[in-house]
KEBA-225675 format. One record per residue (C-alpha): residue number from 1; residue in one letter; x, y, z. Coordinates in Angstrom, 2 decimals. Example, Ala and Ser with C-alpha at 12.3 -4.5 7.8 and 13.67 -1.06 7.14 Angstrom:
# KEBA-225675
{node 1,a,{12.30,-4.50,7.80}},
{node 2,s,{13.67,-1.06,7.14}},
***
This chain:
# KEBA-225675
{node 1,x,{95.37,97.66,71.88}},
{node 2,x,{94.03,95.98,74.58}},
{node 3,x,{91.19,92.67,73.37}},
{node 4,x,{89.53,90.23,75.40}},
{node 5,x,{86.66,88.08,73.40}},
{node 6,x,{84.45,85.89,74.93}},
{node 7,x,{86.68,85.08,77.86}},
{node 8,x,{84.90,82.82,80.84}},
{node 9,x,{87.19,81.74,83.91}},
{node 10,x,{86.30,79.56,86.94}},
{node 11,x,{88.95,78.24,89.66}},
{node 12,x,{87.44,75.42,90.38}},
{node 13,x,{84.75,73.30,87.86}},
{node 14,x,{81.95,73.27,90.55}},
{node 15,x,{82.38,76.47,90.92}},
{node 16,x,{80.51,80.18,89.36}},
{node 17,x,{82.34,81.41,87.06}},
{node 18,x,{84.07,84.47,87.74}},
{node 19,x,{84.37,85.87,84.50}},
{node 20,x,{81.33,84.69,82.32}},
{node 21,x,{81.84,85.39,78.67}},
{node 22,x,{83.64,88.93,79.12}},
{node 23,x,{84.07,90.96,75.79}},
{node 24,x,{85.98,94.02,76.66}},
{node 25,x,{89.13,96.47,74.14}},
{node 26,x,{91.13,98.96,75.54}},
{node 27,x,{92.65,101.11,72.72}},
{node 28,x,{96.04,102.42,72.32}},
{node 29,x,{96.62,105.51,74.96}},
{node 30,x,{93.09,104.92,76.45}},
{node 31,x,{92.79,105.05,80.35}},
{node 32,x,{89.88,102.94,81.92}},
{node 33,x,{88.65,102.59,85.53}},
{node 34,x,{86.65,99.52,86.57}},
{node 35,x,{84.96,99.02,89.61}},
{node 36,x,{82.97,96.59,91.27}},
{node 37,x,{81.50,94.83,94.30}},
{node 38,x,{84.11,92.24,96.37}},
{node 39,x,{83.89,88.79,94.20}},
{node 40,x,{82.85,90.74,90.92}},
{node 41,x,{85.91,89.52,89.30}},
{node 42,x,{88.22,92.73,88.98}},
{node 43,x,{91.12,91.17,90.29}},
{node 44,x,{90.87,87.86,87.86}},
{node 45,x,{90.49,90.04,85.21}},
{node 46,x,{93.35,91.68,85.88}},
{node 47,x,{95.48,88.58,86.34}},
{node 48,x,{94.10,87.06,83.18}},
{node 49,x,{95.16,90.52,81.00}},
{node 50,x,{98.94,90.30,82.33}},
{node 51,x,{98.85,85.89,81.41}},
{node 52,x,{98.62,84.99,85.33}},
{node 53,x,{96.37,83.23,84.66}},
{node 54,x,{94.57,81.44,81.10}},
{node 55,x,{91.09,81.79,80.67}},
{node 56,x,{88.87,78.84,80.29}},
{node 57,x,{87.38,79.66,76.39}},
{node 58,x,{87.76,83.13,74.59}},
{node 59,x,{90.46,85.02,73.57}},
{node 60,x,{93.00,87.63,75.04}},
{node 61,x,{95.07,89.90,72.82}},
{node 62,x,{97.25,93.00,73.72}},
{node 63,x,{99.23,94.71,70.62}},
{node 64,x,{103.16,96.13,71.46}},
{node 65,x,{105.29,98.10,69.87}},
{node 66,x,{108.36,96.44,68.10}},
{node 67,x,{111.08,95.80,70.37}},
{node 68,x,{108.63,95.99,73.59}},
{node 69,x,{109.80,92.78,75.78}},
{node 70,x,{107.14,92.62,78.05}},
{node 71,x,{103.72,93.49,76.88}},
{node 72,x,{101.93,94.18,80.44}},
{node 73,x,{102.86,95.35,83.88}},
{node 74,x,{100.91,94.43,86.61}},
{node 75,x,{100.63,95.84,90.50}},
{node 76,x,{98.87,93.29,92.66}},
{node 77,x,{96.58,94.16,95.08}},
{node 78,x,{98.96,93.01,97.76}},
{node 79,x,{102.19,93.92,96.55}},
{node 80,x,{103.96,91.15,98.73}},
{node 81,x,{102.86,89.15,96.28}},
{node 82,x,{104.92,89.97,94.07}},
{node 83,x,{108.24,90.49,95.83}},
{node 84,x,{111.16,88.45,95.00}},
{node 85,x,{114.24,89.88,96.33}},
{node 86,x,{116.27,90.68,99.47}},
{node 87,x,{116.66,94.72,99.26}},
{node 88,x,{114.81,97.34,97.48}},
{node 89,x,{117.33,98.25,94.97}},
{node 90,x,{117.61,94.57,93.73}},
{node 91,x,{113.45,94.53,93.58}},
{node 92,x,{113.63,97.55,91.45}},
{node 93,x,{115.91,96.45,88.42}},
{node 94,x,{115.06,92.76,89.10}},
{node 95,x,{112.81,92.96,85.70}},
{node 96,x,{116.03,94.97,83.85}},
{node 97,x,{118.56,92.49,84.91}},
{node 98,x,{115.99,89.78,83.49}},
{node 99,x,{115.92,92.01,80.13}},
{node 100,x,{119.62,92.07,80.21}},
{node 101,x,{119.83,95.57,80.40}},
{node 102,x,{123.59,96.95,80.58}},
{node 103,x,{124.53,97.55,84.35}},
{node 104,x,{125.63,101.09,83.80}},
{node 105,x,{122.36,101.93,82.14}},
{node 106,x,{120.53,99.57,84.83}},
{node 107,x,{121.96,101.95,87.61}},
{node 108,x,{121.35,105.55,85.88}},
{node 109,x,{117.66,104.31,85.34}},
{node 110,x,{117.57,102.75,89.32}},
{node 111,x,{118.52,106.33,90.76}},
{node 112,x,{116.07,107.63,88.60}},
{node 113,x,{113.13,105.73,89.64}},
{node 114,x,{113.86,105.84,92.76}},
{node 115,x,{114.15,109.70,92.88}},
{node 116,x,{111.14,109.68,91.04}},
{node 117,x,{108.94,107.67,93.38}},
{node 118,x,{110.78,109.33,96.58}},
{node 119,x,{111.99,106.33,97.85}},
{node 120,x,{115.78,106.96,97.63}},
{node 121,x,{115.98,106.48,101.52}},
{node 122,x,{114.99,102.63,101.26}},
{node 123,x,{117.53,101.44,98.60}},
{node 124,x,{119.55,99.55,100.70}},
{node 125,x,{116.40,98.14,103.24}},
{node 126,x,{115.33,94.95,103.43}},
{node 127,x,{111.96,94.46,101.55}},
{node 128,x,{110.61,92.25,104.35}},
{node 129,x,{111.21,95.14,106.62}},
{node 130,x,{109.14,97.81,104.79}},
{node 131,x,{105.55,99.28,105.67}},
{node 132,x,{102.82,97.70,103.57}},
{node 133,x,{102.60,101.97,102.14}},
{node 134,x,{106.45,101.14,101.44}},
{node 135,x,{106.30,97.92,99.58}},
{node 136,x,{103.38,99.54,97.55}},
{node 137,x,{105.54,102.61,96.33}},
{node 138,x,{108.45,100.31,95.78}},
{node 139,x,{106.52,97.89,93.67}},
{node 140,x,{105.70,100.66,91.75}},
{node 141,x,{108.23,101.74,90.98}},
{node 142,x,{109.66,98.01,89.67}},
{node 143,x,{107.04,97.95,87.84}},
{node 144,x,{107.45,101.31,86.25}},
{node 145,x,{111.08,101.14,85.13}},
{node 146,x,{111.11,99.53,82.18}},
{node 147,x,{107.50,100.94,80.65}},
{node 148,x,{105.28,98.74,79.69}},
{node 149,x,{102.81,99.55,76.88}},
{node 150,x,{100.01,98.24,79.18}},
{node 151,x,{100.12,99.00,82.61}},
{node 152,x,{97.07,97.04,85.07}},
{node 153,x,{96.93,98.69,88.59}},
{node 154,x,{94.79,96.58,91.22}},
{node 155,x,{93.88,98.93,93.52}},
{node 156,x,{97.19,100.48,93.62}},
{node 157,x,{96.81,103.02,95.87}},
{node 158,x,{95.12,100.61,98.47}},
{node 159,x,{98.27,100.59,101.39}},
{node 160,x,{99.47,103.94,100.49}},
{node 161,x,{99.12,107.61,102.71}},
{node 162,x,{97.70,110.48,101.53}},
{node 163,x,{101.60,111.57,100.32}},
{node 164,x,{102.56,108.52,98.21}},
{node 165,x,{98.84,108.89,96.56}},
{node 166,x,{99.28,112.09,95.28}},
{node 167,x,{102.67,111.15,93.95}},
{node 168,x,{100.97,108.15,92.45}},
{node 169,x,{98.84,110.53,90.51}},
{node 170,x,{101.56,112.62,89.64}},
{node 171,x,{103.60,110.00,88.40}},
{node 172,x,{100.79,108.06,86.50}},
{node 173,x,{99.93,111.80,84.64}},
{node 174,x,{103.80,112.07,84.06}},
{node 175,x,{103.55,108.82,82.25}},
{node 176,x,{100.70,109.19,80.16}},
{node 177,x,{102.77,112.48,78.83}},
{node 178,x,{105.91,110.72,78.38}},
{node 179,x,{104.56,107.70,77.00}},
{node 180,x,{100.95,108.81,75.07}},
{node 181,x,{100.55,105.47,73.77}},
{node 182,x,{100.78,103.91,76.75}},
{node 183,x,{97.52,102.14,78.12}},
{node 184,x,{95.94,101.86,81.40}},
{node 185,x,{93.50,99.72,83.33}},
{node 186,x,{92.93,100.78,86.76}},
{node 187,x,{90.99,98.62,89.72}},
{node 188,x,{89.36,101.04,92.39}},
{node 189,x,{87.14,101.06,95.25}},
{node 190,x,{86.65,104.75,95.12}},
{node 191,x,{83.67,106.79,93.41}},
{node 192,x,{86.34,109.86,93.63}},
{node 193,x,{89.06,108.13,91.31}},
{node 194,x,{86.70,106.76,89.18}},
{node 195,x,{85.82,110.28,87.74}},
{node 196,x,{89.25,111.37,86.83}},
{node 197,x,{89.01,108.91,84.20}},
{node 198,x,{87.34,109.47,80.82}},
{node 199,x,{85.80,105.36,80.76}},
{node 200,x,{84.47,103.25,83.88}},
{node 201,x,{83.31,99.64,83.48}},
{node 202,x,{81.45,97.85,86.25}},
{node 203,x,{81.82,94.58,86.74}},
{node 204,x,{78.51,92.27,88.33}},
{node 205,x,{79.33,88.83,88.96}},
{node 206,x,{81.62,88.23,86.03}},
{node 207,x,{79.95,90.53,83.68}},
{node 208,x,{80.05,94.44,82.06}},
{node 209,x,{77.21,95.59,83.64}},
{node 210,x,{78.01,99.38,83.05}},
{node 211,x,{80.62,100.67,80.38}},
{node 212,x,{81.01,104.71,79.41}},
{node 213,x,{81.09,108.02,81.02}},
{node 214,x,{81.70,107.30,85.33}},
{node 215,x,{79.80,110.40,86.40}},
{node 216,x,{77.03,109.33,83.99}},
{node 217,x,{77.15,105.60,85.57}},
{node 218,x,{77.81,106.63,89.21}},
{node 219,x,{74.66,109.08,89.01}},
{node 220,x,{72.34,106.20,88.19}},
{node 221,x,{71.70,105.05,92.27}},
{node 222,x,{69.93,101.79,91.49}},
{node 223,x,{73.01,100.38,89.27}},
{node 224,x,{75.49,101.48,91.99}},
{node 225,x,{73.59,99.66,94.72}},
{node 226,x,{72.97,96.77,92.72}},
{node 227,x,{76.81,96.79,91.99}},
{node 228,x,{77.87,97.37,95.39}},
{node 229,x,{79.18,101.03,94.31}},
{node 230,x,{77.24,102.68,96.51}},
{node 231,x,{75.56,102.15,100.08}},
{node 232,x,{72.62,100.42,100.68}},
{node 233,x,{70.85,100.42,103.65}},
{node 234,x,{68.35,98.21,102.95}},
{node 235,x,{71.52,95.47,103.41}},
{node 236,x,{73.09,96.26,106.66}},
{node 237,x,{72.96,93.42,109.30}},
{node 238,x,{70.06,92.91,111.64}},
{node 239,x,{70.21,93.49,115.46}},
{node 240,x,{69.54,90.13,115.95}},
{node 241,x,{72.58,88.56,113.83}},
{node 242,x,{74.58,90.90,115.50}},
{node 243,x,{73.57,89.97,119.32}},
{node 244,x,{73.82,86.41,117.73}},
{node 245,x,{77.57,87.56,116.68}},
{node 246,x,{78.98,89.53,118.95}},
{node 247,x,{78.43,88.96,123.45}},
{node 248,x,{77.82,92.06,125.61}},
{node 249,x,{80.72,92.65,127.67}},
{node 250,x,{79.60,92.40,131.74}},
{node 251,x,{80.98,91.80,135.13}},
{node 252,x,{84.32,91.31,135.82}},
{node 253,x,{87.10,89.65,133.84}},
{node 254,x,{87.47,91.82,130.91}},
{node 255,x,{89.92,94.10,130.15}},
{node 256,x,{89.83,97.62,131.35}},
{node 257,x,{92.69,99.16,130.28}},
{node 258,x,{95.86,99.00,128.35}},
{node 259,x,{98.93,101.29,129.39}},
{node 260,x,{101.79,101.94,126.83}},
{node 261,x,{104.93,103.21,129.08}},
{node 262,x,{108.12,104.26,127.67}},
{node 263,x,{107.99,102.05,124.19}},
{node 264,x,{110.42,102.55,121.84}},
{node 265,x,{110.94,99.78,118.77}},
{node 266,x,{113.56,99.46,115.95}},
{node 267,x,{114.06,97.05,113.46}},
{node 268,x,{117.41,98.05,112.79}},
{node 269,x,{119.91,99.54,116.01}},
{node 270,x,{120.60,102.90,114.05}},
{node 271,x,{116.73,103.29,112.51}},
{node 272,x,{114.55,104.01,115.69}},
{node 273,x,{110.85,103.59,114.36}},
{node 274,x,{109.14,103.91,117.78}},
{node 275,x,{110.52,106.25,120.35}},
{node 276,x,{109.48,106.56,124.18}},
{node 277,x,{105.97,106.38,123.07}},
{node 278,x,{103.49,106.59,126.35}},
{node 279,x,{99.83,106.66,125.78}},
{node 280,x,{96.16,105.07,127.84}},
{node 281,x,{93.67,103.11,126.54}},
{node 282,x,{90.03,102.76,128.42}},
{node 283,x,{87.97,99.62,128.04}},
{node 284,x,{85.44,100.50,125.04}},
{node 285,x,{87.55,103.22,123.67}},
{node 286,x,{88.25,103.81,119.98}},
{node 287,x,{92.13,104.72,119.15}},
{node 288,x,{92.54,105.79,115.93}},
{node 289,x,{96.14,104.80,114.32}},
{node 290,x,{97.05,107.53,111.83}},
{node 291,x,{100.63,108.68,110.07}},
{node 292,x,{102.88,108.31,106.85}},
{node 293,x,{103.98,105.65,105.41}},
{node 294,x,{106.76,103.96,107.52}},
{node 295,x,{105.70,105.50,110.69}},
{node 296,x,{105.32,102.50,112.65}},
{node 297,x,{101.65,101.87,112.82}},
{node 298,x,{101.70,98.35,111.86}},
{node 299,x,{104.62,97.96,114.55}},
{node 300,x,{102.39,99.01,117.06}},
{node 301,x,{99.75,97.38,116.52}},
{node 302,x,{102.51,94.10,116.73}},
{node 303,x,{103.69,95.07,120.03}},
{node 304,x,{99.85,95.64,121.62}},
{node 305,x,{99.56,91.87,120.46}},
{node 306,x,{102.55,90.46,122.04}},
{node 307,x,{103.89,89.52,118.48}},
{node 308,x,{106.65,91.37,118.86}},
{node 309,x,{108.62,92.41,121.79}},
{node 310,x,{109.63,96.56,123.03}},
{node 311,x,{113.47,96.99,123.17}},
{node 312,x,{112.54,99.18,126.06}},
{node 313,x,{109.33,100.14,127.93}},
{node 314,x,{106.41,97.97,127.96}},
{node 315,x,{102.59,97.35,127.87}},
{node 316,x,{100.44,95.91,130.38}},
{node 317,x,{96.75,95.23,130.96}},
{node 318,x,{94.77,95.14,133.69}},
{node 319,x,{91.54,93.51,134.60}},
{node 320,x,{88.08,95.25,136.14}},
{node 321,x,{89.47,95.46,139.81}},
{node 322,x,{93.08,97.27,138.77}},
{node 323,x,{95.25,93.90,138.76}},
{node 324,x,{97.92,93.53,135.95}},
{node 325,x,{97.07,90.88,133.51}},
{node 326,x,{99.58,87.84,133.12}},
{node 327,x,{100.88,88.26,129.48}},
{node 328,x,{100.76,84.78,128.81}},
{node 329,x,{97.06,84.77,129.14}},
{node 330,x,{95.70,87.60,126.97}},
{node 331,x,{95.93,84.89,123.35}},
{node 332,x,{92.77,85.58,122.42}},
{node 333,x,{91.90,88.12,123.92}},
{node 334,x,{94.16,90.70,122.54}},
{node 335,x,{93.91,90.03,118.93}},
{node 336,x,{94.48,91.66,115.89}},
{node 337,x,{93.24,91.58,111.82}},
{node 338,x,{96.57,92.22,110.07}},
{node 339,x,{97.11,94.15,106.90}},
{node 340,x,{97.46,91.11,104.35}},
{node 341,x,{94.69,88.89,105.93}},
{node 342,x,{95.50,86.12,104.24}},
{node 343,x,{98.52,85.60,106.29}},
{node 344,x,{96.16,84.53,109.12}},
{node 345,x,{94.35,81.86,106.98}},
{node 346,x,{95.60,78.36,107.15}},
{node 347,x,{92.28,76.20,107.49}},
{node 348,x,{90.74,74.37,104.85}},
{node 349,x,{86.84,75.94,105.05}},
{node 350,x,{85.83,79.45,105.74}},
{node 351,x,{83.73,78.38,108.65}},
{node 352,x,{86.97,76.34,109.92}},
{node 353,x,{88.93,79.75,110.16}},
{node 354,x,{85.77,81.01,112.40}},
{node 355,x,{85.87,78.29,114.61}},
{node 356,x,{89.25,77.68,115.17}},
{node 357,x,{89.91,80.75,117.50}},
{node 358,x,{86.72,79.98,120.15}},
{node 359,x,{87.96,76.09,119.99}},
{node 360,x,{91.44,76.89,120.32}},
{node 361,x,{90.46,78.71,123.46}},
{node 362,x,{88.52,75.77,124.91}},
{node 363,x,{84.88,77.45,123.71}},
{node 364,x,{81.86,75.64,121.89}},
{node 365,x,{81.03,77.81,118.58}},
{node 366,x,{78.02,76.57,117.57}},
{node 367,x,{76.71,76.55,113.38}},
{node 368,x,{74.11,78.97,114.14}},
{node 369,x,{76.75,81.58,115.97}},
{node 370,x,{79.18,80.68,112.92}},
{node 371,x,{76.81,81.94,110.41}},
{node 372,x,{75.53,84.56,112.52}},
{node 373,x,{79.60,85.86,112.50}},
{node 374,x,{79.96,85.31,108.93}},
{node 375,x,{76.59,87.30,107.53}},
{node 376,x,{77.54,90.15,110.06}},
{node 377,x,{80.47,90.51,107.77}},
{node 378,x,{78.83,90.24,104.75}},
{node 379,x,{79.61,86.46,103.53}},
{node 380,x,{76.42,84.36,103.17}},
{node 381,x,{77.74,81.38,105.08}},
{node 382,x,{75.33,79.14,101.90}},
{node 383,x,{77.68,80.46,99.42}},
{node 384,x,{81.19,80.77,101.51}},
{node 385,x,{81.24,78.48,104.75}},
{node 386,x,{82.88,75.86,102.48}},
{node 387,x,{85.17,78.10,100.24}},
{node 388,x,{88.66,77.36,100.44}},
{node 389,x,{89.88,80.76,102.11}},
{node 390,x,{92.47,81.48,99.29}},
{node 391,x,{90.61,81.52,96.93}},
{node 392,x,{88.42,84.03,97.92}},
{node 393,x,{88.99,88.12,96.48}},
{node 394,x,{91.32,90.58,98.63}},
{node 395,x,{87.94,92.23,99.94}},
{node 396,x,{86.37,88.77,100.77}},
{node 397,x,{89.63,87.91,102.73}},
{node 398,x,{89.27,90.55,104.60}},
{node 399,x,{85.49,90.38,105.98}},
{node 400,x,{86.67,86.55,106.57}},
{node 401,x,{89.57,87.98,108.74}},
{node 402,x,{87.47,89.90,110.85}},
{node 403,x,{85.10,87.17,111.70}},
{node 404,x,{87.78,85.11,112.35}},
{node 405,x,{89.14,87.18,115.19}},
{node 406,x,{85.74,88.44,115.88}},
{node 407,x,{84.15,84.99,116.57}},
{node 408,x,{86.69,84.78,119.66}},
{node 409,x,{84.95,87.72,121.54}},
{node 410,x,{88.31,89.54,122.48}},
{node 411,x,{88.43,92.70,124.74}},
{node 412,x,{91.09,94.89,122.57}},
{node 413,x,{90.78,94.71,118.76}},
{node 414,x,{93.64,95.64,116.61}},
{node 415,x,{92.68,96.76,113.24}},
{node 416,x,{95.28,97.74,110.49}},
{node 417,x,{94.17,99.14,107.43}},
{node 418,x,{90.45,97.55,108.01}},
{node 419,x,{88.37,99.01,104.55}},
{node 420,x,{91.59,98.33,102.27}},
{node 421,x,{90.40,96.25,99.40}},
{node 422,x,{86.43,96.57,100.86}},
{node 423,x,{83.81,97.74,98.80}},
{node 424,x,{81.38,100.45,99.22}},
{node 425,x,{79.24,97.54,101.33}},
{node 426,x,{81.95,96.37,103.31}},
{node 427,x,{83.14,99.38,104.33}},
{node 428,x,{79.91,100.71,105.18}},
{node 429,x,{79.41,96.92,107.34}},
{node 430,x,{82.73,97.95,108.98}},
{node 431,x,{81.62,101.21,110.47}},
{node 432,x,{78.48,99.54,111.53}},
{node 433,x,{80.70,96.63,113.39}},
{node 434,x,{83.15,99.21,114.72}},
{node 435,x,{80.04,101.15,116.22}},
{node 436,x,{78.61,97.54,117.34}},
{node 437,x,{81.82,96.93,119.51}},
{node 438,x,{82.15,100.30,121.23}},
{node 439,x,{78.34,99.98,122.24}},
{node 440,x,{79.70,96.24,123.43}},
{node 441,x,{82.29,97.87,125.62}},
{node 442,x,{85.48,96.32,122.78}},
{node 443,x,{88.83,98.20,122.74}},
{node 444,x,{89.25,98.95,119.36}},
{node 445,x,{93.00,100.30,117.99}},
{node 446,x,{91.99,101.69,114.10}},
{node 447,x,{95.00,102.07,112.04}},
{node 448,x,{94.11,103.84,108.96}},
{node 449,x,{94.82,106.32,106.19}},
{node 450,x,{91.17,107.14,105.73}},
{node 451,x,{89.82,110.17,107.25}},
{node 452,x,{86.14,108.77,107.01}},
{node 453,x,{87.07,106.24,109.41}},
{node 454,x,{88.93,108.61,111.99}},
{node 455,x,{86.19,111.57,111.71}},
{node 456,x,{83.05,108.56,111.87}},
{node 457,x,{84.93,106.35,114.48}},
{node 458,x,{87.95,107.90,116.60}},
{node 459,x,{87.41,109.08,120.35}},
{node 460,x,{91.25,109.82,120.41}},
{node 461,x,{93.83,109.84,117.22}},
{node 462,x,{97.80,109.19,117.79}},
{node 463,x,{99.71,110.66,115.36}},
{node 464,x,{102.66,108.58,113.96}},
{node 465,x,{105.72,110.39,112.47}},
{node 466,x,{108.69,107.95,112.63}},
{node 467,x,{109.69,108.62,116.32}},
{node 468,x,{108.17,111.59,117.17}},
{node 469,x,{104.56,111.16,118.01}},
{node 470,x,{101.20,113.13,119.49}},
{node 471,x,{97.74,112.17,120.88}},
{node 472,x,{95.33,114.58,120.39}},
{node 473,x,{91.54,114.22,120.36}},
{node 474,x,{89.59,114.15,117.23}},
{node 475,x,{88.30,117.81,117.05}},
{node 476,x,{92.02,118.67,117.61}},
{node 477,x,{93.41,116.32,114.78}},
{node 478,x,{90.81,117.88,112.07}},
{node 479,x,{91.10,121.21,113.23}},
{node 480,x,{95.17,120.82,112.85}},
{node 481,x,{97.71,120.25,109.95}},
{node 482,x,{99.02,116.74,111.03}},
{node 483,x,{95.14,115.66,109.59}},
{node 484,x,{97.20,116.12,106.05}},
{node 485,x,{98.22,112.34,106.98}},
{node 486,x,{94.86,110.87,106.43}},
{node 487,x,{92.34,111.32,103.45}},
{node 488,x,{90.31,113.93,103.66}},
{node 489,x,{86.49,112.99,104.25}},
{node 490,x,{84.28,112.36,101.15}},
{node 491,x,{81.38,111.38,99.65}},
{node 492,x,{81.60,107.85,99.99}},
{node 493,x,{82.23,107.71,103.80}},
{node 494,x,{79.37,110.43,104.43}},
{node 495,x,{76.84,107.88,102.38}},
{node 496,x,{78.33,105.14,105.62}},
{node 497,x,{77.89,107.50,108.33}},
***
């Protein structure tokens, strides 16, 4: 069994607390959801149950069987953070060889995993190499070879495609049946996952606010908006932060188009991962990003930026009256929000990440247009303009990411995996952005899993599949099987719409 009494947590003294006297069991073989808004504390709670970190007062328990060496396993949000070694097989039986499991036996149960999970192709790939869908799966399945009685998933199917979700399912129900005893917390963002489960708790600013039945809870409207599980209108951003926020894009100057000709990308000489890829992008256009795991949608996104170079082809720009942009002066104005956003964080303040970019590029950013940036993103700037940016949750880094590379007013906007981690609020502020920047006349490249975003957002949708590739228009995608790479549209995204 599972016990928490009493526990309260704060990272800093002067700080909220965010866990405030939490009382919460988890019985033997018991399967729990929790949700809650961005900053409610899911992901601290999480850390706390697995000893990452020790509360401040009150008590945390978990029971094991006899024998059991580690008594929790625990998939981060971001499962880079939690990667520790070269290749994927040596990630996989890095906890066995710290159990001193015999190597013959630590091999047998490595194939097995690794069957299990689908992921036999990798086992001799670099880790830093892999997909952010890829690391997921292969965290996974690290964490599930050597069966913990408690098992604490943050959000676990948060970088994965529609494929590797349905064998997460598959492989958390094939669990539960070969190990009945075994318990398991869950973090989600989603209404849908939240009713598989038997128990949902909702966390509010530290506290239970909701514990028992999730269709029962998820029915009640006003607890879901107050919770940030569901979307309230009443809390979208007002026309004038956003013309505060984000310039109307006139005359000349601006970028008009982007041509892709001939790309082709590998990491390794003898693993192509983009082939001869030719596409056109119009100035205000939406490009929706879409494919499995491992595709090379990230890449992509790399090479539009100039972060990383084509081993053939290449990609040019060109301004209002048909001339080719000089590479070497699109920074800024080619920018992207990368799939672990806290890689782009290395300020001090919150409202020193949204400055930086404008001053960088020689332009005044006033305090009014920095909190104009941050509450069109959802962050009061009272409460987070001088919040050390680490320390903020995996859906607050986010909305911080995008005003950071919002606040520098680029022409093409590179978005990978924008709602991942974002509550029902943030991803319902996201759409409303998006919308906000095509009406501006911003390029926006969406690369997604979530079929919301494509069906709500997308003028166009190119379809990743390792080095083959399409472009197709939206009607087309839906209407076709390749949509089987993306979510299909639900509830929560209609409730955004």
């Amino acid at each position: 069994m599972l016990s928490l009494k009493n526990v309260t947590f704060r990272y800093r003294a002067d700080l909220p607390p965010v866990l405030d006297d939490l009382t919460l069991e988890v019985a033997d073989g018991e399967q729990v959801c929790i949700m809650g808004a961005n900053g409610s504390g899911k992901s601290t709670l999480a850390r706390v149950v697995a000893s990452l970190a020790d509360p401040d007062s009150g008590d945390v328990h978990v029971d094991t069987p006899d024998g059991s060496p580690i008594a929790v396993g625990m998939l981060f949000q971001n499962p880079d953070n939690q990667m520790v070694a070269v290749t994927v097989d040596k990630e996989v039986v890095f906890a066995l060889e710290n159990l001193g499991v015999r190597p013959d036996d630590m091999q047998e149960r490595l194939s097995d995993v690794l069957r299990r999970f689908d992921i036999e192709h990798l086992r001799r790939r670099l880790t830093s190499e892999l997909s952010g869908g890829e690391k997921q799966r292969v965290a996974l399945a690290a964490l599930m070879v050597f069966d913990p009685p408690v098992l604490v998933l943050d959000e676990p199917d948060s970088f994965l495609d529609e494929a590797g979700r349905k064998l997460l399912a598959e492989q958390l129900d094939a669990i539960h049946d070969r190990s009945p005893r075994t318990s398991l917390v869950r973090i989600t963002q989603y209404p849908h996952v939240a009713r598989l489960y038997s128990r949902l708790i909702v966390l509010e600013r530290g506290k239970i606010t909701a514990d028992g039945d999730p269709g029962m809870i998820l029915e009640d409207e006003q607890l879901c908006r107050r919770a940030g599980l569901a979307f309230d209108p009443d809390r979208m951003t007002d026309s004038k932060t956003i013309t505060h926020a984000i310039t109307e894009r006139t005359g000349n100057g601006g970028i008009s188009r982007m041509m892709c000709q001939g790309i082709s990308f590998s990491y390794q000489a003898d693993q192509p991962v983009l082939t001869d890829l030719n596409f056109e992008l119009t100035q205000g256009e939406t490009l929706a990003v879409v494919g499995p795991s491992g595709s090379g949608k990230s890449t992509l996104g790399l090479l539009m930026c100039g972060l990383n170079k084509p081993d053939t082809g290449r990609i040019t720009y060109f301004d209002d009256g048909g001339n080719e942009l000089d590479a070497h002066n699109l920074s800024g104005r080619v920018s992207a929000i990368l799939q672990q956003p806290e890689r782009q964080f290395f300020l001090r303040t919150c409202a020193e990440e949204v400055q930086f970019g404008p001053a960088n590029r020689g332009h005044g950013f006033t305090e009014q247009q920095t909190c104009a940036m941050m509450r069109l993103v959802g962050l009061d700037p009272e409460q987070f303009a001088d919040r050390d940016p680490l320390t903020l949750s995996g859906g607050e880094k986010r909305r911080l990411a995008f005003a950071a590379v919002l606040s520098m007013q680029p022409d093409v906007v590179v978005f990978d995996e924008p709602t991942c981690a974002l509550d029902v609020d943030g991803v319902a502020r996201f759409i409303d952005l998006s919308r906000h920047l095509a009406q501006r006349a911003r390029t926006q490249v969406i690369i997604t899993h979530d079929g919301d975003l494509v069906r709500l957002l997308a003028d166009r949708v190119l379809v990743l599949r390792g080095p083959d590739w399409s472009l197709v228009t939206k009607d087309e995608f839906f209407a076709g099987s390749q949509r089987s790479v993306v979510s299909p549209p639900h509830s929560a995204g209609q409730q955004t719409a």
